[in-house]
N, C-alpha and C positions, 0 to 999 in steps of 0.2 A: 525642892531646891537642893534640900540634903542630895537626894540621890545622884545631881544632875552633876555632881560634885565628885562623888564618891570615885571615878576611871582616873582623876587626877592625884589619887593617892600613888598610882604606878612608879609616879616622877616624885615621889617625895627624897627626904634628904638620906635616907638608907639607899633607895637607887644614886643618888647622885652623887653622894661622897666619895663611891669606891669609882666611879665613872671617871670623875674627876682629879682623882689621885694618881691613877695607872699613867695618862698621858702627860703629865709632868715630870714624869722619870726621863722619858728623853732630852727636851732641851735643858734642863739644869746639868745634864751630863754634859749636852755639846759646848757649853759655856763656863761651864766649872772649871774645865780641863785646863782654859785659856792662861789662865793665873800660875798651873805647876808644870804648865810644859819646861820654863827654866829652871825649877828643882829637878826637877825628873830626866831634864838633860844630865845636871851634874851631877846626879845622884848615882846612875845607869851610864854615862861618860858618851855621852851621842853628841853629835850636834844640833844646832837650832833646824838644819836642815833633814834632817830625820827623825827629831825627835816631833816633828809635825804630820810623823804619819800616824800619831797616836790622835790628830784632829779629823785625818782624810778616812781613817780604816770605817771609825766610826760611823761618818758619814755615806762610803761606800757601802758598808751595809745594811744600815738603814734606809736609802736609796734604793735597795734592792728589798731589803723586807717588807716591808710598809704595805707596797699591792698584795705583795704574796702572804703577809698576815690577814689582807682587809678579805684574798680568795678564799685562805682555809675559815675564815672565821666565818664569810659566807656557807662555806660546804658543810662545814664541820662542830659550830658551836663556836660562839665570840667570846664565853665564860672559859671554855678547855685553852681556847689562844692565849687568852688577857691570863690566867693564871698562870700558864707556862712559860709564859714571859716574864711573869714578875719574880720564878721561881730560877730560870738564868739569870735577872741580876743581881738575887741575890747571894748565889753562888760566884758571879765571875766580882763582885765586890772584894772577896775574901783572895782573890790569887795573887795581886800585888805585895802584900804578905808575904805570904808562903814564899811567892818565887820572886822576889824582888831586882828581876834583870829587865831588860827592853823587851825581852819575845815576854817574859809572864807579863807584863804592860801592856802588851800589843795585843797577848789572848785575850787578858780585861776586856780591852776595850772592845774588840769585836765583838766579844759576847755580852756586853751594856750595850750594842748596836744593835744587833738581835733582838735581844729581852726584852729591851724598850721598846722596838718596833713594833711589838703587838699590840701595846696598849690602845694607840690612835685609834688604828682603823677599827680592834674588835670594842671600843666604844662606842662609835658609830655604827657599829650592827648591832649592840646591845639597847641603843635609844632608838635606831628603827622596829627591832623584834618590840619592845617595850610597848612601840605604839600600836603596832598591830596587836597586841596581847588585850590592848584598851580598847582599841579601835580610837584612837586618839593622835593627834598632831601633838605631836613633840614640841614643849615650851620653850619659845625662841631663848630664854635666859641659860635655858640648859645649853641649847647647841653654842651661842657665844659664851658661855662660862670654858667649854674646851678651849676658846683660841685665849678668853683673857688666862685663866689658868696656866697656858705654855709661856705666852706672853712674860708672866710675872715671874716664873720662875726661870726663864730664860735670863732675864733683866736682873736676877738676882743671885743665878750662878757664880759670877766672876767674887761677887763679895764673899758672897758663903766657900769660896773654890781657898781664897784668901786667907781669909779668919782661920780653917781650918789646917792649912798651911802651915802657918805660924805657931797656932799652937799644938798641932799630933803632927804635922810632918804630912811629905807629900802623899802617904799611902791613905790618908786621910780622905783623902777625896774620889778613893773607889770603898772604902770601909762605909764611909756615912749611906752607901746604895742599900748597905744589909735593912738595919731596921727601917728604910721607908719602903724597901721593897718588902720585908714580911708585914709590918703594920698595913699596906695597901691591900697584901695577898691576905691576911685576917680578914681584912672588910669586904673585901671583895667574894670569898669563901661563904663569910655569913650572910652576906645581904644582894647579893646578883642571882636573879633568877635561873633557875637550871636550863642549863639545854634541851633536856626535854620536854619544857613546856613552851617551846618556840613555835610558833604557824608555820606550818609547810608552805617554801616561797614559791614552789614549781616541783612539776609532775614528781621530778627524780630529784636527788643530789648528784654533786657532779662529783666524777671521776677524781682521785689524787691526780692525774694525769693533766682533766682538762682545768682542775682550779691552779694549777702554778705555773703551766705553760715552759718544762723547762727549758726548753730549747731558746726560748724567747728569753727568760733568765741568764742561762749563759751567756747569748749573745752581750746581752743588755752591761752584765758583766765586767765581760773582758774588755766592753767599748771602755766602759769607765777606768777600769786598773790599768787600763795602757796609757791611758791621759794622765793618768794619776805617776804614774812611772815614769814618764818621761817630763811633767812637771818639776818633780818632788826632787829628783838627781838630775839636772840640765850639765851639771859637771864631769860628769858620765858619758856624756854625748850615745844616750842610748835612739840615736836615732831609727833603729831598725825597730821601735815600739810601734811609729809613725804606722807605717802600712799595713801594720796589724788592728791598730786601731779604728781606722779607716774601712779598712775590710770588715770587721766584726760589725761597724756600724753600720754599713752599707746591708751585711746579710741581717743583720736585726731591722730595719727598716722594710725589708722584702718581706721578711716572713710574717711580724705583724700586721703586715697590712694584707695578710691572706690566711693568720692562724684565726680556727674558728670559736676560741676561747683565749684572744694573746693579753700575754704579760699587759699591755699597755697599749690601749688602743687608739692605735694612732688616724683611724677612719675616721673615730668620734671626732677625734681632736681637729682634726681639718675639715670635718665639715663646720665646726662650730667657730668662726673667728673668735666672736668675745670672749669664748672661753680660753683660745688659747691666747691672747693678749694676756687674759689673767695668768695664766701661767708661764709668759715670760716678763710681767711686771713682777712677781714673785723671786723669778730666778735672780732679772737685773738687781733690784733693791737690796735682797737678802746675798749676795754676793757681796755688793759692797759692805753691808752690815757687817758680816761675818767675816771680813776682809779686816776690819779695822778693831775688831773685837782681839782678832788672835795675834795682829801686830802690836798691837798697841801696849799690850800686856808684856809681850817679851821687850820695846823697845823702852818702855817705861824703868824695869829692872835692870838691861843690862846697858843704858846709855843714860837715863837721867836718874840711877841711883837709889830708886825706891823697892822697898821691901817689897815680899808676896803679899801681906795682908794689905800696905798700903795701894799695891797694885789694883787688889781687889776694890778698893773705898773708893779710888778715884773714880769708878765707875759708876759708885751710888746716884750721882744725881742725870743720868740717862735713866736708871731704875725708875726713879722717881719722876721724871716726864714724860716715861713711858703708861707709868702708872695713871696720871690725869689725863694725858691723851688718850686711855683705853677708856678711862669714865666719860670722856666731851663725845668720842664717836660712836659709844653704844646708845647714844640717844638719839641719833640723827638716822633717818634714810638713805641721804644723799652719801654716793661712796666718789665722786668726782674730787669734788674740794680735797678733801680728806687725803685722798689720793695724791692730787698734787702736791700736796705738804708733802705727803711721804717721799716723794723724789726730791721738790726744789728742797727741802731741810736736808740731806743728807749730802746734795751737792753742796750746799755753804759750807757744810763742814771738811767736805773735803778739798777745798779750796783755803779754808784754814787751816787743816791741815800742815798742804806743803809750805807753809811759814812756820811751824812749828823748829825748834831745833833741841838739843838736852840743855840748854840755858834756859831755855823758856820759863817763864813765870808758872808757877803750878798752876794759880787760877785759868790763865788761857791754856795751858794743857787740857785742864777739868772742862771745861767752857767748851772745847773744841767738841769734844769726846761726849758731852751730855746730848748734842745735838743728836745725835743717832738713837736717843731713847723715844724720840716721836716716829721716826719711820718704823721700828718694831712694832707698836701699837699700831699704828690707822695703815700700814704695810699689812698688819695679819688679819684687823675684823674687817676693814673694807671688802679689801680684796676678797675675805670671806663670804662677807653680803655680796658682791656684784658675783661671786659663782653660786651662791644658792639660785641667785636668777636665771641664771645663763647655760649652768650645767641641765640636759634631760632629767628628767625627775626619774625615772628607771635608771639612772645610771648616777645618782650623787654623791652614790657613797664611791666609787669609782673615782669620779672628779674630784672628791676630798683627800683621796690619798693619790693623786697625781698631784693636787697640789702641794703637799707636804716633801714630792719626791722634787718639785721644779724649788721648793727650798733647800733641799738637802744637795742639788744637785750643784746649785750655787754656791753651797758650803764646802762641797770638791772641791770648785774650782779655784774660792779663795783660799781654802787649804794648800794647794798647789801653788799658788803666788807668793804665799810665803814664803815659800824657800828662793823662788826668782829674786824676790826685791830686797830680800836679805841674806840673799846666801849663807857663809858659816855663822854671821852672828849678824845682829839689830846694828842698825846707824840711822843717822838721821838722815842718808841719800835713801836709804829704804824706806822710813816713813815718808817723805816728799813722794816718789814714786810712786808712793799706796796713795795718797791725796790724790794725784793726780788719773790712777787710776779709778776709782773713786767718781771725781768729776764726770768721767768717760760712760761709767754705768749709769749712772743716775740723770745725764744728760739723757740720754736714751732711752729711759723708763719715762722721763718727765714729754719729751716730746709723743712718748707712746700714749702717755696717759691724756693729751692736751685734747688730741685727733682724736680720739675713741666715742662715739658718739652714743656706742648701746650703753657707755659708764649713767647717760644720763636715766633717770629716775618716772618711769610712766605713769600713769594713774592708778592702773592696777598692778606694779611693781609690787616684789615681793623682797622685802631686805634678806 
């Protein structure tokens, strides 16, 4: 019985600590940030309307990193990825310091977009290699400990973004990246199996060429930064982004679906409906999410008067519902119900919302704004379980980080509305607007989710 035991040491807490430390570097950055975008405006002397490309840069790269971390980690070693990510952030930590302007702000962040992008995927090739090393299935508590882990620290960004704020100032909030990114890259240095005691997955390794697809990169790209640009400055009337954008989309759609290693494969994706259901339940939900996260925070400080740290607290009790709805649906099969929450909660709130005004009572401010801590949870492990189902099992680790890109990608986009619905500064015609846009996504997700009939649970379902 000892022995029959002994292959499950693989997965003990020396593997799973550093597994689970790496992928939490991303969303506590994308939600940290939320709380000092208005120091950092007047710190640096921007506007609200540019000082949100420090939410989009982020996002646009990580977007783009994510597959091409999950490639090389495939080709290359998931320990050499996960380390050299943790080792850019804890360098681009250190530049808002030194260069304390909007461009050293701007390097930060794209290089916290980066560094953190390695983590996800090359921990999901670290817990596949892991099982082939045992010849063992990977313990469901570890693969949902990744989504509760981002979950939690995501949910607890905006406080910790606050606190830190208020007392060391706004550079506080890329300095605190050093020691969890060297404490992660310790653990992960001593205790992650080497590269070279991985199972060879197939004949050869692939080419630098065929694991990053860059032509498919670029394309993918420029689709996004020209949406992004013609979002972010609509004052600009940079309407000649339009046909660029358009066209790069167009040529990124032809070539994936003919490149014989593409960035993103868009074959799988259309042939599989549920799966790609899942990954536009993901985009709609986490759009509005992260829509009302990065308003809420500037409209909180510069129209009802509250501090960065209180800006931050206000957010604690979504933390906190997120947190007991991560513990009710890790116990359940079923991702239907769960699902539904995740869309109709998010639309009541955004229907409260647009009654909100800077007179409002702080409790229904608070009250509004908690609702969005249930779609972060049963939004991330459902949707999680219904793709472990759904996705090819040759391809999951693929489908894992598309789906992380169909949230990052929705984080573009609410990044991008920010500056629409608020133009130079917060109002309350901005917050109603976001309510109402809000309403629009999550109507949408909730009718997708109502129809979908593969959501339902078979006998031999796999959560």
């Amino acid at each position: 019985m000892r022995r029959m035991w002994q292959p499950a040491r693989g997965f003990d807490a020396r593997f799973a600590l550093p597994v689970l430390l790496g992928p939490a570097l991303n969303p506590i950055n994308t939600t940290m940030i939320s709380v000092a975008l208005t120091p950092i405006a007047d710190a640096v002397h921007v506007s609200a309307s540019t000082v949100v490309w420090l939410v989009a840069g982020l996002y646009l790269v990580s977007a783009v990193a994510q597959p091409l971390m999950g490639k090389l980690s495939d080709a290359y070693g998931p320990k050499r990825v996960y380390l050299s990510g943790l080792v850019i952030v804890a360098v681009s930590g250190l530049l808002p310091t030194l260069l304390p302007t909007f461009a050293g702000v701007m390097i930060a962040r794209l290089l916290i977009g980066l560094g953190t992008s390695a983590a996800y995927p090359a921990a999901m090739t670290l817990i596949r290699d892991q099982s082939q090393r045992y010849n063992l299935e990977a313990p469901q508590a570890l693969l949902s400990g990744l989504s509760i882990s981002s979950l939690v620290t995501a949910a607890i960004g905006p406080v910790l973004g606050g606190v830190l704020i208020e007392f060391f100032g706004w550079q506080s909030v890329f300095l605190v990246n050093i020691p969890l990114a060297l404490i992660a890259l310790a653990i992960a240095w001593a205790w992650l199996p080497g590269d070279s005691t991985r199972v060879a997955a197939g004949p050869r390794p692939l080419t630098l060429r065929e694991a990053v697809d860059p032509l498919g990169i670029a394309l993918f790209a420029v689709t996004i930064t020209s949406l992004l640009v013609f979002l972010l400055d609509l004052s600009s009337g940079l309407y000649w982004v339009i046909p660029i954008g358009f066209a790069a989309a167009g040529c990124f759609v032809w070539w994936e679906r003919r490149a014989p290693n593409p960035f993103i494969d868009l074959r799988m994706i259309a042939r599989n409906g549920p799966l790609a259901r899942t990954f536009a339940r993901l985009f709609l939900v986490y759009t509005a999410i992260f829509l009302v996260v990065y308003t809420a925070s500037q409209w909180v400080q510069a129209e009802v008067g509250l501090a960065a740290d209180a800006a931050g607290l206000i957010q604690l009790p979504a933390a906190v519902l997120a947190g007991i709805a991560a513990v009710v649906v890790a116990r359940t099969r079923k991702v239907r119900l769960p699902l539904v929450v995740a869309a109709f909660a998010p639309l009541l709130g955004g229907v409260a919302i647009t009654q909100l005004t800077s007179t409002s009572s702080l409790w229904l401010i608070v009250s509004a704004l908690a609702v969005f801590g249930i779609p972060q949870a049963l939004g991330s492990i459902s949707n999680q379980a219904a793709l472990y189902r759904q996705a090819p099992r040759e391809q999951i680790g693929v489908a894992s980080g598309l789906s992380r890109t169909a949230v990052q990608l929705g984080a573009i986009l609410a990044s991008g509305l920010v500056g629409v619905v608020f133009g130079a500064e917060p109002s309350d015609a901005g917050m109603h607007a976001v309510g109402w846009i809000v309403v629009g996504l999550t109507s949408a997700a909730l009718v997708l989710t109502i129809f979908d009939r593969a959501l339902e649970v078979g006998p031999g379902a796999q959560p």
